[in-house]
FIVEXLUM-612321 format. One record per residue: residue number from 1; residue in three letters; x, y, z of N, C-alpha, C in turn. Coordinates in nm, 4 decimals, padded with zeros to 6 digits. Example, Ala and Ser with C-alpha at 12.3 -4.5 7.8 and 13.67 -1.06 7.14 Angstrom:
<atoms>
  pos  code       n_u       n_v       n_w      ca_u      ca_v      ca_w       c_u       c_v       c_w
    1   ALA   01.3190  -00.5690   00.7800   01.2300  -00.4500   00.7800   01.3200  -00.3300   00.7800
    2   SER   01.2850  -00.2250   00.7080   01.3670  -00.1060   00.7140   01.2900   00.0030   00.7870
</atoms>
This chain:
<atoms>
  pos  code       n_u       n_v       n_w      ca_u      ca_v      ca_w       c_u       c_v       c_w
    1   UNK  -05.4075  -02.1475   00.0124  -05.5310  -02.2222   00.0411  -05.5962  -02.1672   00.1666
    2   UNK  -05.7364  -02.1987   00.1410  -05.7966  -02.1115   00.2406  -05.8240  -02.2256   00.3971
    3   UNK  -05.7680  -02.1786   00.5039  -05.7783  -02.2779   00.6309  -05.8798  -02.3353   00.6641
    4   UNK  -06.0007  -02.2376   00.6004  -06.1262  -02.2093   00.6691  -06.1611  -02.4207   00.5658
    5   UNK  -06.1028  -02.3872   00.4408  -06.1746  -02.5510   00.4055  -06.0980  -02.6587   00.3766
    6   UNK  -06.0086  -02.6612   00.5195  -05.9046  -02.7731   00.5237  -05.9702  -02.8537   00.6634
    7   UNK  -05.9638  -02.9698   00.6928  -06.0279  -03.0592   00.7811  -05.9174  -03.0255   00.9051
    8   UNK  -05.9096  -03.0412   01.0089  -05.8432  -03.0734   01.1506  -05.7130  -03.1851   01.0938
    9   UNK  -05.7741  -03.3390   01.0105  -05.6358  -03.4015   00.9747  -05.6160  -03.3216   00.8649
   10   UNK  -05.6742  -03.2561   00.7872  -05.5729  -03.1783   00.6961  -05.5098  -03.1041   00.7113
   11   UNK  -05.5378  -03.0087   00.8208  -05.4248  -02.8804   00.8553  -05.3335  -02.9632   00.9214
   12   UNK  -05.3496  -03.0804   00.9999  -05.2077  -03.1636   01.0618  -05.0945  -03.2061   01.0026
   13   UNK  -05.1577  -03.2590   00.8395  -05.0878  -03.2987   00.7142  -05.0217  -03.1861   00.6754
   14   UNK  -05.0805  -03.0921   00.6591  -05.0512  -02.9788   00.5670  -04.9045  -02.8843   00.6845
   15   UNK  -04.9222  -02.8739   00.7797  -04.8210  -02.8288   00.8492  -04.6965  -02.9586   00.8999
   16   UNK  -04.7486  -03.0563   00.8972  -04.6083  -03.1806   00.8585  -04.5654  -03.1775   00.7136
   17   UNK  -04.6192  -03.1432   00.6289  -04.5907  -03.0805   00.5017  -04.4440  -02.9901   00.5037
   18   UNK  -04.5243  -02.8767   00.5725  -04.4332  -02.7054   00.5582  -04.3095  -02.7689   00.6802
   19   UNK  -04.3213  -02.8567   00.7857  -04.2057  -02.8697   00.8541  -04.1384  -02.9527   00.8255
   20   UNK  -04.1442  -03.0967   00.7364  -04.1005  -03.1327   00.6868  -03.9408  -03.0794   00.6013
   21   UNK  -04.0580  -02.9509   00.5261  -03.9777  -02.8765   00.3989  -03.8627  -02.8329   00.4713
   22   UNK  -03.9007  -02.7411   00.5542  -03.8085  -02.6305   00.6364  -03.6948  -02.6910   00.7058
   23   UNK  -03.6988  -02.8478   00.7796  -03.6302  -02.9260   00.8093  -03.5339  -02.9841   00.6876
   24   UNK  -03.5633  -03.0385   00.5565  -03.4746  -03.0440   00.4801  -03.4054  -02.9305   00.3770
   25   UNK  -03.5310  -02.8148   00.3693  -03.4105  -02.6646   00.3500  -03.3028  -02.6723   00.4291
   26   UNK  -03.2718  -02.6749   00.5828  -03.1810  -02.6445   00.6854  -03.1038  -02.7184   00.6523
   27   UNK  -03.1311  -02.8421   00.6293  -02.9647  -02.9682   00.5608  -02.9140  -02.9435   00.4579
   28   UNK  -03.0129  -02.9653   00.3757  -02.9395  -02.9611   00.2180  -03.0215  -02.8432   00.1508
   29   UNK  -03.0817  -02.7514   00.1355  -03.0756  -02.6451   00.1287  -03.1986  -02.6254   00.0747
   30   UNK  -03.2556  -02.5373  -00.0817  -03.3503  -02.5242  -00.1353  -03.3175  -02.5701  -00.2742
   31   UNK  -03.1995  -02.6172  -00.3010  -03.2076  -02.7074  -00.4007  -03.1555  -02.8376  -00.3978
   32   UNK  -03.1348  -02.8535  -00.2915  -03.1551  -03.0216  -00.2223  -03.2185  -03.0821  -00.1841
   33   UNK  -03.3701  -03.0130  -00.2347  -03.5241  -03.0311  -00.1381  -03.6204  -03.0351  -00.2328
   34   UNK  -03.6591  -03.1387  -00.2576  -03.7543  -03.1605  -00.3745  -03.8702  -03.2145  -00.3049
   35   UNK  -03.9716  -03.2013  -00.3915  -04.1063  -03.2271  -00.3589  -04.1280  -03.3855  -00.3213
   36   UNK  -04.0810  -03.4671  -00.4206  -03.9939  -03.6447  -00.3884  -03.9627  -03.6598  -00.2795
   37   UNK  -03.8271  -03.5695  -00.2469  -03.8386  -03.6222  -00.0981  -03.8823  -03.5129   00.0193
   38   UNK  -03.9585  -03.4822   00.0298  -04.0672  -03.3936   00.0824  -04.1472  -03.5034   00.1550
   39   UNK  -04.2033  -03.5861   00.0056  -04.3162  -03.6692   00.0270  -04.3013  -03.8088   00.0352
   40   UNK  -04.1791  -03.8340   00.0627  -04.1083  -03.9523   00.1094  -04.0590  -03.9080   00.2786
   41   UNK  -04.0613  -03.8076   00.3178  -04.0891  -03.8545   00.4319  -04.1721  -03.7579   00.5405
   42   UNK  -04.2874  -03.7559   00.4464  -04.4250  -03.7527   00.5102  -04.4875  -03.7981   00.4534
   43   UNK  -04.5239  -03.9538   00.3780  -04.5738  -04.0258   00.3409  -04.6733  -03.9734   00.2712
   44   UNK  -04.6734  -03.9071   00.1747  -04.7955  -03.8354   00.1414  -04.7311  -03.8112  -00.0134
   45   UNK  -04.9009  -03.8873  -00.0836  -04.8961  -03.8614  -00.2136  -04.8784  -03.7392  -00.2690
   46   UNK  -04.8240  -03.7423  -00.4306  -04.8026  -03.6025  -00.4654  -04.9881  -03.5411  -00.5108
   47   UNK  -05.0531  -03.5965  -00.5064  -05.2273  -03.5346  -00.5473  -05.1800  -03.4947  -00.4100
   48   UNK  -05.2217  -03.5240  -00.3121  -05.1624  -03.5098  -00.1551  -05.1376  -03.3473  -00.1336
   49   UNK  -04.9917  -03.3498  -00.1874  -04.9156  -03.2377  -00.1685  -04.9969  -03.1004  -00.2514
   50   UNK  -05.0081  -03.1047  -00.3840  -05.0693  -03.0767  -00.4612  -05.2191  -02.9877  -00.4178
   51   UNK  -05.2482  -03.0654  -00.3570  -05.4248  -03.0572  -00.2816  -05.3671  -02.9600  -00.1609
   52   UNK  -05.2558  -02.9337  -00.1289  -05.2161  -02.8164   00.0051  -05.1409  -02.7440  -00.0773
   53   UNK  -05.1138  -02.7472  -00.1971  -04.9515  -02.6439  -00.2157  -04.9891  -02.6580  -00.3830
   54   UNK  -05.0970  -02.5969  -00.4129  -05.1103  -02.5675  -00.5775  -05.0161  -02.5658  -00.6479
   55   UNK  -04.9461  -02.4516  -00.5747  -04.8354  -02.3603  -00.6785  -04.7051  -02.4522  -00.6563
   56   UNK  -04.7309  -02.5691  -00.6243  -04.5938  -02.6645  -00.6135  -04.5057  -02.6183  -00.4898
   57   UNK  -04.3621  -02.6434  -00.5605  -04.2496  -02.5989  -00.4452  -04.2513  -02.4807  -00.4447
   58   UNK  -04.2695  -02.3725  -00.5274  -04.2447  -02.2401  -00.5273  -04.3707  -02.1659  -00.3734
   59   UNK  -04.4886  -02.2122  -00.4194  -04.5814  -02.1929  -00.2817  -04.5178  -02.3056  -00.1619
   60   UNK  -04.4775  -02.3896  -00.1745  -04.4598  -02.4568  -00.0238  -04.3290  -02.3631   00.0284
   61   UNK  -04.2466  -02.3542  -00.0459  -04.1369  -02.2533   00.0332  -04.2069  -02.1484   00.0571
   62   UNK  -04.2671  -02.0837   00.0067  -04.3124  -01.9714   00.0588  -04.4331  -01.9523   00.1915
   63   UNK  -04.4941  -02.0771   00.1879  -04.5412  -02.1360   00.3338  -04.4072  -02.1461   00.4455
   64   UNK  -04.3019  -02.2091   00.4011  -04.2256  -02.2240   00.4990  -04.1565  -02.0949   00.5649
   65   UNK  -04.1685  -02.0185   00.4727  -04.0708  -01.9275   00.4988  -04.1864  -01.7913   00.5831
   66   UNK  -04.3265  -01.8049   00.5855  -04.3967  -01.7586   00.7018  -04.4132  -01.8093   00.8205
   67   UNK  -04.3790  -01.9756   00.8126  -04.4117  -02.0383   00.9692  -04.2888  -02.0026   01.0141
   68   UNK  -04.2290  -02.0264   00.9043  -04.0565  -01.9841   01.0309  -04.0431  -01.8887   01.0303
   69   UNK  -04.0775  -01.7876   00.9895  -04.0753  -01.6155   01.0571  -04.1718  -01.6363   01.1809
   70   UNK  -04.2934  -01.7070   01.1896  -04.3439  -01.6770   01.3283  -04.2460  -01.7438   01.4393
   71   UNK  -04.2329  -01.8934   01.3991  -04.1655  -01.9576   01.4917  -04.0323  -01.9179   01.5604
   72   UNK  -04.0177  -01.8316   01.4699  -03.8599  -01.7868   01.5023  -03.8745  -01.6454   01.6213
   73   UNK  -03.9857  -01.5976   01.6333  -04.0402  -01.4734   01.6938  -04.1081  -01.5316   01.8392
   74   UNK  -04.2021  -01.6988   01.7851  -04.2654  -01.7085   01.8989  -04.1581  -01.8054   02.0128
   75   UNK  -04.0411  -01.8449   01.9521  -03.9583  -01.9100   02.0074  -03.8209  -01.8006   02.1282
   76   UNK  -03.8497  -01.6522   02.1446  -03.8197  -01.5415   02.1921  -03.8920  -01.4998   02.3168
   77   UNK  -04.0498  -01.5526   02.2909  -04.1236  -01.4951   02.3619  -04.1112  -01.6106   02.5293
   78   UNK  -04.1386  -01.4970   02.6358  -04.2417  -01.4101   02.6547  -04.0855  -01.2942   02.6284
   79   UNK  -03.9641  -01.2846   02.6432  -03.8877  -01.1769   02.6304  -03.8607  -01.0904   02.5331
   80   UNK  -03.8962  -01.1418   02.4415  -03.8648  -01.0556   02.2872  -03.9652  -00.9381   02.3005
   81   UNK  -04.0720  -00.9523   02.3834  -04.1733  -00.8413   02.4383  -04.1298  -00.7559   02.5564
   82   UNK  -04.0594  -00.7896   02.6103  -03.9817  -00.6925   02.6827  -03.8360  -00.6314   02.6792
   83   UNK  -03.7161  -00.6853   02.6880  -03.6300  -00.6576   02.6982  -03.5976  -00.5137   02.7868
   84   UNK  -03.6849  -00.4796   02.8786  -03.6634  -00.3561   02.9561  -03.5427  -00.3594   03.0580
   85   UNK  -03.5188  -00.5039   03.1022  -03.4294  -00.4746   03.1766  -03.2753  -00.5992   03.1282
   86   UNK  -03.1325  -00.5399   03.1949  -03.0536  -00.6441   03.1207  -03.0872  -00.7615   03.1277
   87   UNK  -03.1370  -00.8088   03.2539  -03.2019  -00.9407   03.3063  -03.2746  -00.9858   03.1792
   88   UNK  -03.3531  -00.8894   03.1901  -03.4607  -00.9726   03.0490  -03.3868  -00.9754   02.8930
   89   UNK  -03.2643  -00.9259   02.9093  -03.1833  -00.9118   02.7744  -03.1116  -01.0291   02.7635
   90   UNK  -03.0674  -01.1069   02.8856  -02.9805  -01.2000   02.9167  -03.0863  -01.3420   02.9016
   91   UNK  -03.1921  -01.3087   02.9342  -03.3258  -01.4321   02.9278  -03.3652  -01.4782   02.7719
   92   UNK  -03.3543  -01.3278   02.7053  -03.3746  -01.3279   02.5534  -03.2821  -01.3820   02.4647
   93   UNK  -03.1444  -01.3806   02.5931  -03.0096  -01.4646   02.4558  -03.0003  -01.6302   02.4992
   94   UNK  -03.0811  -01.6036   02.6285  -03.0353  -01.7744   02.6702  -03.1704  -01.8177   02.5506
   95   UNK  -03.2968  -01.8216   02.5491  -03.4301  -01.8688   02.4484  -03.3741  -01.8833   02.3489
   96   UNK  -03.2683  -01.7913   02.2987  -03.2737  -01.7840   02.1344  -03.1836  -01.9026   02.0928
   97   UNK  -03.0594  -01.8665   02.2091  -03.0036  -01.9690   02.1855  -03.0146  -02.1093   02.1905
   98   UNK  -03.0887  -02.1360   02.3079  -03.1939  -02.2894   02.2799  -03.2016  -02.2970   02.1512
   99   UNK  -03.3362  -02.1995   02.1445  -03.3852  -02.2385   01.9550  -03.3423  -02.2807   01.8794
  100   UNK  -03.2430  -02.2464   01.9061  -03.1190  -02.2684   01.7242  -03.0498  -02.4300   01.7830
  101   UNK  -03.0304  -02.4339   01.9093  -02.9533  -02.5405   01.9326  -03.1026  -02.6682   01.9089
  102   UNK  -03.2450  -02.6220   01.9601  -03.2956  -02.7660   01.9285  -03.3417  -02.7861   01.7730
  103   UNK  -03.3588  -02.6793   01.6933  -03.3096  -02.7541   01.5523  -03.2392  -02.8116   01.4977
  104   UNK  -03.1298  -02.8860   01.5767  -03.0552  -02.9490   01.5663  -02.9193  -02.9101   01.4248
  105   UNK  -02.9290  -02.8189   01.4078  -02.8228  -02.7514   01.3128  -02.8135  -02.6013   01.3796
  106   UNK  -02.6665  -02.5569   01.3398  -02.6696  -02.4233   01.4117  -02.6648  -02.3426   01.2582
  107   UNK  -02.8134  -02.3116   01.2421  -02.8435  -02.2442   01.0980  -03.0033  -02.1575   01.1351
  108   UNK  -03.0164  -02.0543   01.0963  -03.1211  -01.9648   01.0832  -03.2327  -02.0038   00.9567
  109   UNK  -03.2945  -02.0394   00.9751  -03.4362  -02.0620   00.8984  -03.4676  -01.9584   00.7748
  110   UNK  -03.4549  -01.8348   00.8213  -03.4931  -01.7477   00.7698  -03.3683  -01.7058   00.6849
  111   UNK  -03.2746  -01.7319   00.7602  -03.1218  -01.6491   00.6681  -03.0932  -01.7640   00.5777
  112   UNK  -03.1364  -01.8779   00.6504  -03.1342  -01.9553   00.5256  -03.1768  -01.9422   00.3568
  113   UNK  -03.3295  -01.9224   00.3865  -03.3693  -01.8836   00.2893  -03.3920  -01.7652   00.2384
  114   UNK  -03.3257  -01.6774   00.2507  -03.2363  -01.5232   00.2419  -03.1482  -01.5714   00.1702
  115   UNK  -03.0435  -01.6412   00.1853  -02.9366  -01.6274   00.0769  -02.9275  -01.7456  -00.0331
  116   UNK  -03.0155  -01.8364  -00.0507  -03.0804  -01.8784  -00.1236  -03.1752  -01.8825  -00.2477
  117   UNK  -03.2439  -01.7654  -00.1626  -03.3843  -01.7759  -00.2812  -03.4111  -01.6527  -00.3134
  118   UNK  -03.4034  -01.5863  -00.1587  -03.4761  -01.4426  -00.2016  -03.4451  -01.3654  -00.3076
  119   UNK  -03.3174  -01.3429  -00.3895  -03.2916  -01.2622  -00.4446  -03.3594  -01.2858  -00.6085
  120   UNK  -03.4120  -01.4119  -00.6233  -03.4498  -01.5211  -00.7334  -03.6040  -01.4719  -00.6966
  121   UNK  -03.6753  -01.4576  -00.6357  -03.7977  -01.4331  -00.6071  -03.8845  -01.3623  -00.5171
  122   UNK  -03.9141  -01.2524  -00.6180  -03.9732  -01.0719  -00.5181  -04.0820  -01.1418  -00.4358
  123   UNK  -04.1908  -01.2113  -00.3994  -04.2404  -01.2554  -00.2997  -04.1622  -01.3103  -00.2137
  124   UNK  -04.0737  -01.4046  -00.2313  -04.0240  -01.4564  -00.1005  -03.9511  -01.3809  -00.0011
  125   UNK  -03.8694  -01.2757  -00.0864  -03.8058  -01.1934  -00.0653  -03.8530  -01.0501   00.0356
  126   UNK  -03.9908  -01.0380  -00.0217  -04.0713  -00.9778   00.0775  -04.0905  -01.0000   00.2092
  127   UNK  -04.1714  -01.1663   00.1879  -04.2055  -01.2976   00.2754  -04.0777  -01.2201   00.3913
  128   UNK  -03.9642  -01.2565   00.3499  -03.8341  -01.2503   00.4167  -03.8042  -01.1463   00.4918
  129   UNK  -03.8395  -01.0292   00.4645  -03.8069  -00.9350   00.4964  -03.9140  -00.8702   00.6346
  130   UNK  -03.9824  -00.9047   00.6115  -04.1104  -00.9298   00.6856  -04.0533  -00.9400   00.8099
  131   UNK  -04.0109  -01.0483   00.8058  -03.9798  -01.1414   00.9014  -03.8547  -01.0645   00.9744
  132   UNK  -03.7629  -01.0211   00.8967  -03.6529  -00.9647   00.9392  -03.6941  -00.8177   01.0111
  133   UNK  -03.7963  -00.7594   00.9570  -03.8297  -00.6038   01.0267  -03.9307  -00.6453   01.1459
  134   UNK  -03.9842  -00.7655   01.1661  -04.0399  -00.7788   01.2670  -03.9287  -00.7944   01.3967
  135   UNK  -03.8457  -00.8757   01.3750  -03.7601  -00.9130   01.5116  -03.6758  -00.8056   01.5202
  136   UNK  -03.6238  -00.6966   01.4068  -03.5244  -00.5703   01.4421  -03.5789  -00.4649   01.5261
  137   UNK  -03.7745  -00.4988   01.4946  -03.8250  -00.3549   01.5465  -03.8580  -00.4217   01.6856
  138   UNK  -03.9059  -00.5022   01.7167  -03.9186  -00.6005   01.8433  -03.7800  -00.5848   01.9423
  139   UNK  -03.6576  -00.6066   01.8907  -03.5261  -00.5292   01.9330  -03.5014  -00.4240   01.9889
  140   UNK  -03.5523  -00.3276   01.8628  -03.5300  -00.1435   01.9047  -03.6351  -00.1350   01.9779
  141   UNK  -03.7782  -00.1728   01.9930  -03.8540  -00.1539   02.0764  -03.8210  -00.1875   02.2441
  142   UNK  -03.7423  -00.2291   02.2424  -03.6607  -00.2925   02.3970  -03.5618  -00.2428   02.4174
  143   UNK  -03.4767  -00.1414   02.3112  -03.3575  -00.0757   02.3079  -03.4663   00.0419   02.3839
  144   UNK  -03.5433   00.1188   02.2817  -03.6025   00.1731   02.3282  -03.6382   00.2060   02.5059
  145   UNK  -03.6943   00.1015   02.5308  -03.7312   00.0723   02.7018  -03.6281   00.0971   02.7574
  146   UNK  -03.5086   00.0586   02.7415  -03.3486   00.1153   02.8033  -03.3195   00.2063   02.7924
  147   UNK  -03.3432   00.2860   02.6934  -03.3630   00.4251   02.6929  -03.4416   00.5077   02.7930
  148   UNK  -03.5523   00.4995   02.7712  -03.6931   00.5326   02.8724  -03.6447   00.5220   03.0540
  149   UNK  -03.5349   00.4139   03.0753  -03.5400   00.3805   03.2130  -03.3690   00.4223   03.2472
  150   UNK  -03.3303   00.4814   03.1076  -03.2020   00.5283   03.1528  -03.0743   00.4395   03.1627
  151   UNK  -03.0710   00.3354   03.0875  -03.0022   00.2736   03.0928  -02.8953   00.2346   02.9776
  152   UNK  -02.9979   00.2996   02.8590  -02.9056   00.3245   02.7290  -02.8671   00.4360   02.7327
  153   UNK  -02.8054   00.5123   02.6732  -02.7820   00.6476   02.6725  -02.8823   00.7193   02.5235
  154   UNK  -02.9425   00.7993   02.5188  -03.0502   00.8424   02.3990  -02.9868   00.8731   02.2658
  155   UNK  -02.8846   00.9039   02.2474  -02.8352   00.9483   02.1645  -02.7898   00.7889   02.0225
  156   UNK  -02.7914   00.6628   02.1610  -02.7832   00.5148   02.0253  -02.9329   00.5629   01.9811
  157   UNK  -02.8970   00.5358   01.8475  -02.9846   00.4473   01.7390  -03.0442   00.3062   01.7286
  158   UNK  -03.1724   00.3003   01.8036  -03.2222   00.1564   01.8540  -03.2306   00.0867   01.7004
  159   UNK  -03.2208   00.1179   01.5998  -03.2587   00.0417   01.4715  -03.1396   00.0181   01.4517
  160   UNK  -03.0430   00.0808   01.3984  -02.9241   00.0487   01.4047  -02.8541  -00.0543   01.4901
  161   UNK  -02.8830  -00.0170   01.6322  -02.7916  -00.1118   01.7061  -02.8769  -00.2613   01.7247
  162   UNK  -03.0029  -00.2365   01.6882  -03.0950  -00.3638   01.6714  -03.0368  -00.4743   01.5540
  163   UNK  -03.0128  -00.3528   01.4351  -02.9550  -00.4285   01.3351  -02.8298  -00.4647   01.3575
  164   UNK  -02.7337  -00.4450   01.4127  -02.6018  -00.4478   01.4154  -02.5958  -00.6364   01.5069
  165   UNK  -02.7343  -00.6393   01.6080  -02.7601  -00.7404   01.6877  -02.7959  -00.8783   01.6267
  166   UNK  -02.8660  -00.8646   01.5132  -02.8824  -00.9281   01.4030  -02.7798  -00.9851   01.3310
  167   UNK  -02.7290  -00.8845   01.3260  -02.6004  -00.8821   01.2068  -02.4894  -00.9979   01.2969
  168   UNK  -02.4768  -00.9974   01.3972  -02.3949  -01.0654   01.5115  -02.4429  -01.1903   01.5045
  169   UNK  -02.6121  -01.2167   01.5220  -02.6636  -01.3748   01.5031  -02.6144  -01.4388   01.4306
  170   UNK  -02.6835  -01.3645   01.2619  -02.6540  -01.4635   01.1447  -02.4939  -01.5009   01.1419
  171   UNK  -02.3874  -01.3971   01.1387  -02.2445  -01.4111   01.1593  -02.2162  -01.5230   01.2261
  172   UNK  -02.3175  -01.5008   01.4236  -02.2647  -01.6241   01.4361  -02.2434  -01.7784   01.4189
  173   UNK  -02.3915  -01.7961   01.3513  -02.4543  -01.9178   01.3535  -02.3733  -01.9484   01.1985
  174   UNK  -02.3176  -01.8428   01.1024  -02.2628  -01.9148   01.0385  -02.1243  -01.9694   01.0609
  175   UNK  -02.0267  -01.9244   01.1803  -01.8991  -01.9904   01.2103  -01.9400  -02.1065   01.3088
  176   UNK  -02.1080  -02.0599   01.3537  -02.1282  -02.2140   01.4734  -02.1694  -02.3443   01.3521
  177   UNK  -02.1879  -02.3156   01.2399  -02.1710  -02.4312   01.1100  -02.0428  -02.4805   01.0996
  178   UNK  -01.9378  -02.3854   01.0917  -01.8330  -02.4633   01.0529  -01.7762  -02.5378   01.1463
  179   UNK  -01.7891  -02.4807   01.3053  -01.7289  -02.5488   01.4006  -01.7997  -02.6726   01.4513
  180   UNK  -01.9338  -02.7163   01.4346  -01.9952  -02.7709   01.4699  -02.0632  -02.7536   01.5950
  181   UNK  -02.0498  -02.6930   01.6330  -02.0363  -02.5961   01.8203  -02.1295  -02.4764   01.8385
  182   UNK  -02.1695  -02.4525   01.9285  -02.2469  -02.3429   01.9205  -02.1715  -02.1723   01.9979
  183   UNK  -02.0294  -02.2276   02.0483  -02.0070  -02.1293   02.1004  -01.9592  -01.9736   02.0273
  184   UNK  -01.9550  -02.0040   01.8557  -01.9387  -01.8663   01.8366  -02.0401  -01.8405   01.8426
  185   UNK  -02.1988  -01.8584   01.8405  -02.2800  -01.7808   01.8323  -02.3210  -01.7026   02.0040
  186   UNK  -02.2958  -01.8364   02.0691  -02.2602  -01.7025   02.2134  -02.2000  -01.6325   02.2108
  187   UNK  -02.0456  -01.6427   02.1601  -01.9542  -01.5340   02.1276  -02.0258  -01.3998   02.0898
  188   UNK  -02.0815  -01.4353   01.9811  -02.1201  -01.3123   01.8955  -02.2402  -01.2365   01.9723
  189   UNK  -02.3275  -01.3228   02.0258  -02.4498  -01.2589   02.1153  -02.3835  -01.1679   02.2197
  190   UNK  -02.2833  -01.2231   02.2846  -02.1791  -01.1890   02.3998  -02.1360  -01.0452   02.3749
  191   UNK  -02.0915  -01.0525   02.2426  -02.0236  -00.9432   02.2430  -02.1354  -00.8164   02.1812
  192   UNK  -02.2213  -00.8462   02.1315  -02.3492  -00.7610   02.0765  -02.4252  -00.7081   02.2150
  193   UNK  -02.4376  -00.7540   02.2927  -02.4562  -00.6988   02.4038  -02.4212  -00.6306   02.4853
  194   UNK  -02.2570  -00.7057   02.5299  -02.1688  -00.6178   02.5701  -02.1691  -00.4559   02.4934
  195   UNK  -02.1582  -00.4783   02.3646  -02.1964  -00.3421   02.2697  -02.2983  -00.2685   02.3453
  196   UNK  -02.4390  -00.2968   02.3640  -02.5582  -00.2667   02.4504  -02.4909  -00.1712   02.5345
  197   UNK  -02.4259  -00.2539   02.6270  -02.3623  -00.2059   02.7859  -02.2899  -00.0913   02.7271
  198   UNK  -02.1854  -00.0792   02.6326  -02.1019   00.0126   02.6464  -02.1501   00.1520   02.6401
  199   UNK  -02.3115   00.1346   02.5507  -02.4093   00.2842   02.5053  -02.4966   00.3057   02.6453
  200   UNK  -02.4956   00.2333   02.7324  -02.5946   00.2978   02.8498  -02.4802   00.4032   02.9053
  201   UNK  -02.5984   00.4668   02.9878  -02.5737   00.5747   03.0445  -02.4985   00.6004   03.1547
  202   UNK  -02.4154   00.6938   03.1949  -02.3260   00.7267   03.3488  -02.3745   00.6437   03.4229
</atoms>
């Protein structure tokens, strides 16, 4: 739908809509999340829903799954734009880790709906991926800068070890599910970094 002919209370509706969704994806998943109760608790008729999300649930997930690629990027910032120095590497794990802790579940938005849906549907899957090459290259772009100032050694692979940094999140946030706790996912940040340290230079 086009923004340009949604009212001020409609884009308010319409994004208590998509957070709504994304909030009960994170509990009970994408097939524990029906449009019913969507709209049971955002009080909003299904013409309602309908009138923001044509294509039903298949378009509202796929709304959700762009706000939470931004949110998940703008919830990094202002550091996810730098990372030049460790300082600012250490600023970037304390933010992230907030993030995840005030959604009140220790679960990824996006990896959520990664192992869920994407493989069931080449748009979302895109949607997804999107999202995932934005924060790896945002990464290596700051690996990068450590490089530049001599602090990585040139020879790491900023995509690689970007991904490998990634690879450490989702890992952790899925043992910070089972424990209820958030400390493996420090763990895992902890030690993905430490990784960092071991590739800088003399």
């Amino acid at each position: 739908m086009e923004q340009t002919k949604i009212t001020e209370r409609g884009r308010l509706t319409r994004q208590r809509i998509i957070d709504e969704t994304g909030r009960q994806i994170l509990a009970a998943g994408i097939g524990g999340t029906t449009l019913d109760t969507v709209r049971a608790a955002t009080l909003t008729s299904k013409s309602q829903l309908f009138h923001y999300f044509p294509g039903g649930k298949t378009e509202l997930i796929h709304e959700v799954a762009l706000w939470e690629g931004r949110q998940l990027l703008e919830a990094q910032e202002p550091e996810i734009h730098d990372l030049g120095t460790w300082e600012s590497w250490e600023r970037w794990r304390a933010a992230l880790v907030e993030y995840y802790i005030s959604l009140g579940r220790w679960a990824c938005p996006i990896g959520t709906l990664a192992s869920q849906a994407a493989a069931t549907d080449v748009e979302l899957e895109r949607t997804i991926k999107s999202s995932w090459d934005a924060w790896r290259d945002a990464l290596a772009t700051g690996i990068r800068r450590m490089q530049a100032a001599g602090s990585v050694v040139e020879t790491a692979d900023p995509v690689r070890v970007a991904t490998a940094i990634l690879a450490a999140i989702q890992g952790g946030l899925l043992l910070s599910q089972s424990e209820r706790e958030g400390w493996p996912l420090e763990a895992a940040l902890d030690h993905a970094l430490g990784a960092l340290h071991v590739v800088r230079t003399a």
